[in-house]
C-alpha positions in Angstrom: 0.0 0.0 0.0 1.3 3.3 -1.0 1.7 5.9 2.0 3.3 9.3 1.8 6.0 8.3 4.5 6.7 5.2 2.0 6.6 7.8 -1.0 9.3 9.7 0.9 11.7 7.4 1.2 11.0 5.8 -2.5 11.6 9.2 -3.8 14.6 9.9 -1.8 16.7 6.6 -2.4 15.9 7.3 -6.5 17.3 11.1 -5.7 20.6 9.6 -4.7 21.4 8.1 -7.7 20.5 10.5 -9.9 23.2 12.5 -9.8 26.1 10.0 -8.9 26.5 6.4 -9.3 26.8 5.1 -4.9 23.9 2.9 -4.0 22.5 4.5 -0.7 23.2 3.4 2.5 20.7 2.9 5.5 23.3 5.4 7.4 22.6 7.8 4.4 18.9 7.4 4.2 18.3 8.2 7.8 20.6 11.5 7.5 18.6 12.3 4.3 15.0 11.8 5.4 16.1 13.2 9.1 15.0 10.1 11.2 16.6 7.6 13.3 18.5 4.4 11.9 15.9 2.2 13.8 13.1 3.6 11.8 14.7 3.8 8.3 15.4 -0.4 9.6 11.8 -1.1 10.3 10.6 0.8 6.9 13.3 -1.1 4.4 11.9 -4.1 5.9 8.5 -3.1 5.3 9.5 -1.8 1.8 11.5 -4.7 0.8 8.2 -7.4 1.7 6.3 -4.9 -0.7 8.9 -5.6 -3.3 9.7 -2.0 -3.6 13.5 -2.4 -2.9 16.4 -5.1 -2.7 18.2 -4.9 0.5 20.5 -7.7 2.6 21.4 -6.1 6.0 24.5 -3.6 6.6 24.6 -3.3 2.3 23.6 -0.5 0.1 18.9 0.0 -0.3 18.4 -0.2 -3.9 15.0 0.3 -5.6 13.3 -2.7 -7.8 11.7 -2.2 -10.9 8.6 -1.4 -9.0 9.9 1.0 -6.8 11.6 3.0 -9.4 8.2 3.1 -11.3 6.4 4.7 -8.2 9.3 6.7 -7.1 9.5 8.2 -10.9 5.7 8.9 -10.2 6.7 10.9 -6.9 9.0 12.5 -8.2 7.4 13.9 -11.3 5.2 14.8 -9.1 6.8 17.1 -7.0 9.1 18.9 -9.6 5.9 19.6 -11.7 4.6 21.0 -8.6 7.8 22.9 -7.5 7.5 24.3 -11.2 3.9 25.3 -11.3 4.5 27.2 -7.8 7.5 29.2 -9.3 5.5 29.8 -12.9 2.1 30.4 -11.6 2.9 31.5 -8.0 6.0 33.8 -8.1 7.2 32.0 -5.6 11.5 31.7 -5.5 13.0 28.3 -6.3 14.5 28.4 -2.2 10.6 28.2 -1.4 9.2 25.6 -3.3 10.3 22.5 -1.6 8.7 22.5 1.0 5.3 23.2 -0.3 6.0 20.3 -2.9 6.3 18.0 -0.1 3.1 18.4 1.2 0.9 18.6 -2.1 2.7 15.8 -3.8 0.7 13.5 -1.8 -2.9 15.6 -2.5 -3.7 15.9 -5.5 -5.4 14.2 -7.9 -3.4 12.7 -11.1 -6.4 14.8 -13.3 -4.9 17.7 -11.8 -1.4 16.7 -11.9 -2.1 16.5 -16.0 -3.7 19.6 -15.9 -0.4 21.0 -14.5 1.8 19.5 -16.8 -0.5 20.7 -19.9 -0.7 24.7 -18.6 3.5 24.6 -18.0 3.6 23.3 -21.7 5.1 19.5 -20.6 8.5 21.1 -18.8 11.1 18.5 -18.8 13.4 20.8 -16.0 12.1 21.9 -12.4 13.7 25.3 -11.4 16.7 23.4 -10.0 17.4 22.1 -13.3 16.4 18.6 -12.1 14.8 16.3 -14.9 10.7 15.9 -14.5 9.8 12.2 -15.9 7.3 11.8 -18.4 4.0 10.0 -18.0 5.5 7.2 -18.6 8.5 7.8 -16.6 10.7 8.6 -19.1 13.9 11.0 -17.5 16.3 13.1 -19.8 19.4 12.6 -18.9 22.5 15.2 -19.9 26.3 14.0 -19.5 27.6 16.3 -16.2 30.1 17.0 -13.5 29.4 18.0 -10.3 31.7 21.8 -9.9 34.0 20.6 -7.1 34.9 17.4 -9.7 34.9 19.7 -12.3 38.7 20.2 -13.9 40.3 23.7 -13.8 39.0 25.9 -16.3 36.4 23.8 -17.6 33.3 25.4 -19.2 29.6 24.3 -18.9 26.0 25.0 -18.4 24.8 24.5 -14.9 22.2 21.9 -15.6 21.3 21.8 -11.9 21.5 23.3 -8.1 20.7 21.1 -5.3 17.9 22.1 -3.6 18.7 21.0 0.0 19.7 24.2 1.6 17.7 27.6 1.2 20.1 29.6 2.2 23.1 28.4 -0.1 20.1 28.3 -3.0 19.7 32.2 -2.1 23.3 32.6 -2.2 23.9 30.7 -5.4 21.3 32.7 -7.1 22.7 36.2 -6.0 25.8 35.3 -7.6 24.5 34.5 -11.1 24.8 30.8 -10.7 21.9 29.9 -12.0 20.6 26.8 -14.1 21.2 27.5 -17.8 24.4 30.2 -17.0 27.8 29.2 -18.4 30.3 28.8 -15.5 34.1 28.8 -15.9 35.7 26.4 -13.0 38.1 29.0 -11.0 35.7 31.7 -10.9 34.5 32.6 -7.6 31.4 30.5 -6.1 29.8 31.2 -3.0 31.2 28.4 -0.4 29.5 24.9 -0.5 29.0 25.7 -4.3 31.1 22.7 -5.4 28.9 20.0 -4.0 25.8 21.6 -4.8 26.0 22.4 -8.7 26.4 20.4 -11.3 27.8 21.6 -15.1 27.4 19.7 -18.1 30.5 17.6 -18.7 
């Protein structure tokens, strides 16, 4: 049975991954979704006898085909809602999160559509993160996160984690914004490096 807490941590274990290659870890997980080990235990259990995700104790949480498919469906979900907010709303892309959290999990898939149809079908959130398709389909550009990025390199910043407001405001204020070229050596606001990503 689908339940916004099992949503939550469907859509967070696919988040991991999407922008590196390391499996998450329980350890991870419980740092991620801010809860205790114990419980992140108790819910891969539950999660794994639901067939959502392959686990063996003390090892990496990885989704199965079936989890992926519903945390795709999450996940479009909230970045077509963090998109409508900033499109329709005026609200900044630092504000958004939060409110996507909690209407991910109310509203109906007729208005979800509707969504999607008024935006014209975005395939990028605000944080440059890829929105799936219907059919879960995910656009994927070759990148490099900034602090692995070589010296001088030049890209477009395909996307700016949106974990931390304040670095988001911060970010934004100095013109590193998704779609902006970047040169690697020019000056970043600190904590930049692990929170942008350039095309490769």
């Amino acid at each position: 049975m689908a339940s916004p807490a099992i949503d939550d941590y469907l859509k967070t274990i696919y988040a991991h991954t999407e922008w590196q290659d390391a499996p998450i870890t329980p350890s991870v997980l419980a740092a991620n979704l801010g809860v205790a080990p114990s419980s992140v235990t108790e819910m891969v259990k539950k999660l794994a006898a639901q067939g959502l995700v392959a686990h063996e104790p003390y090892r990496a949480v990885r989704l199965t085909e079936a989890g992926e498919r519903r945390a795709l469906e999450m996940t479009r979900r909230h970045r077509l809602i963090e998109t409508w907010l900033v499109s329709e709303f005026d609200y900044s892309w630092d504000e958004v999160h939060d409110e996507a959290e909690i209407l991910e999990h109310s509203i109906s898939d007729r208005l979800l559509e509707k969504i999607d149809e008024r935006l014209g079908r975005p395939r990028f959130d605000p944080h440059g993160d890829a929105i799936p398709d219907a059919a879960g389909h995910v656009e994927r550009v070759p990148f490099v996160l900034l602090a692995d990025a070589a010296l001088g390199h030049t890209g477009r910043v395909l996307r700016v984690s949106d974990r931390d407001p304040d670095l988001l405001r911060a970010i934004e204020e100095s013109g590193l914004t998704v779609g902006a070229e970047h040169r690697v050596g020019d000056a970043v606001p600190p904590g930049a490096g692990d929170a942008v990503w350039l095309s490769a």
